[in-house]
N, C-alpha and C positions, 0 to 999 in steps of 0.2 A: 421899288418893285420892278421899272422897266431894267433897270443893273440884273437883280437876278436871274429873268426872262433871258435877258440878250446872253448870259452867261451858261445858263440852261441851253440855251436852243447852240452853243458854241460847245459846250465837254460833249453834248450828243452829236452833232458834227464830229467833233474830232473820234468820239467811241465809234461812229461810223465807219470811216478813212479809215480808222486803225483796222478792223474788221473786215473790211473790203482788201487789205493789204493781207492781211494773214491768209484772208482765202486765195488771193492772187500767188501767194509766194506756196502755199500748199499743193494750189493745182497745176504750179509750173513744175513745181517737184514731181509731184507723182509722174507729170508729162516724158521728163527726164528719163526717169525710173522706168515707165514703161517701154522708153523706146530703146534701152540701155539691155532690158533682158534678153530680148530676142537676140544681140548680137552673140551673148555666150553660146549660142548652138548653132551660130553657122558658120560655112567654111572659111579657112584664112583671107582668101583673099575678099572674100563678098563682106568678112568681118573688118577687115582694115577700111573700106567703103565707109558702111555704114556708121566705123565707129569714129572716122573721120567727120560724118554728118552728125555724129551728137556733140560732136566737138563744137561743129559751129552755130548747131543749135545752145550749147548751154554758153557761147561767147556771146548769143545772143540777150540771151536769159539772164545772164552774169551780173551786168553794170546795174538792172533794176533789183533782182536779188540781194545783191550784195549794200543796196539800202534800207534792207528789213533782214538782212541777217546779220551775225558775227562774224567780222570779217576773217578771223581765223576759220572759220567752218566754209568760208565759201574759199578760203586758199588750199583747204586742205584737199575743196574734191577740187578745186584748179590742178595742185602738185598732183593727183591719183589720175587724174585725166592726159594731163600731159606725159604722164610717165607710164601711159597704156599706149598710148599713140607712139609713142618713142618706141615701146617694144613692138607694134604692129611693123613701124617703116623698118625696122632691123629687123624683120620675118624673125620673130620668136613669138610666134602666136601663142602660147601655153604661157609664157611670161605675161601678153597684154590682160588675156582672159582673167588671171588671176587678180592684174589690177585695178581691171574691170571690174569685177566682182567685189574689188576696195572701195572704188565710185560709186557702185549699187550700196554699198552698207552705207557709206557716208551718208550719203543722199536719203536714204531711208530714216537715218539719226535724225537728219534736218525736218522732212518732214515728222517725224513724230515729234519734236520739241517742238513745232510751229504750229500746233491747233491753236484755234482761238481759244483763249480762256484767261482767264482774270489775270492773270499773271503774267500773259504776253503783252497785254492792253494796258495793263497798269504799268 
């Protein structure tokens, strides 16, 4: 009986942690996402700024991310990000914005596949 017990109170531990990461990795997303929008509507130069700060915001966010996601999904908005910032510093702001806007889709995929639900946990 105490086997069961210990083993019980250890799947609800871990369903916990797994739970608490989905929400962790959902609300860093959204966080991304919404700091990601505003920069599509403002000027070049203030956009190269800013989009250089979500840069090192999501370098931040990246290495724990990238242990509750697919590591292809967290390369892909890497490659989308890197290659907005490369058109920002070579002033082709209409070039970055567009890949911007490939960062915001990615980023939107990840969180909608990242709800909790049985099939993330399991």
């Amino acid at each position: 009986m105490k086997r069961f017990f210990c083993a019980l109170v250890l799947f609800l531990a871990l369903l916990g942690l797994t739970t608490l990461n989905l929400r962790y990795t959902n609300q860093a997303i959204s966080q991304l996402i919404e700091e990601a929008k505003p920069i599509l509507e403002m000027s070049d130069s203030e956009g190269a700024d800013a989009l250089s700060h979500l840069a090192k915001t999501w370098e931040e966010k990246r290495s724990v991310l990238s242990l509750f996601l697919h590591e292809s999904s967290v390369e892909a908005v890497n490659a989308a990000l890197a290659e907005s910032l490369s058109f920002a510093e070579t002033e082709k702001p209409d070039e970055a914005k567009a890949s911007l806007r490939q960062v915001i889709i990615f980023l939107t995929e990840l969180r909608e596949r990242e709800h909790p639900n049985l099939g993330n946990i399991f």
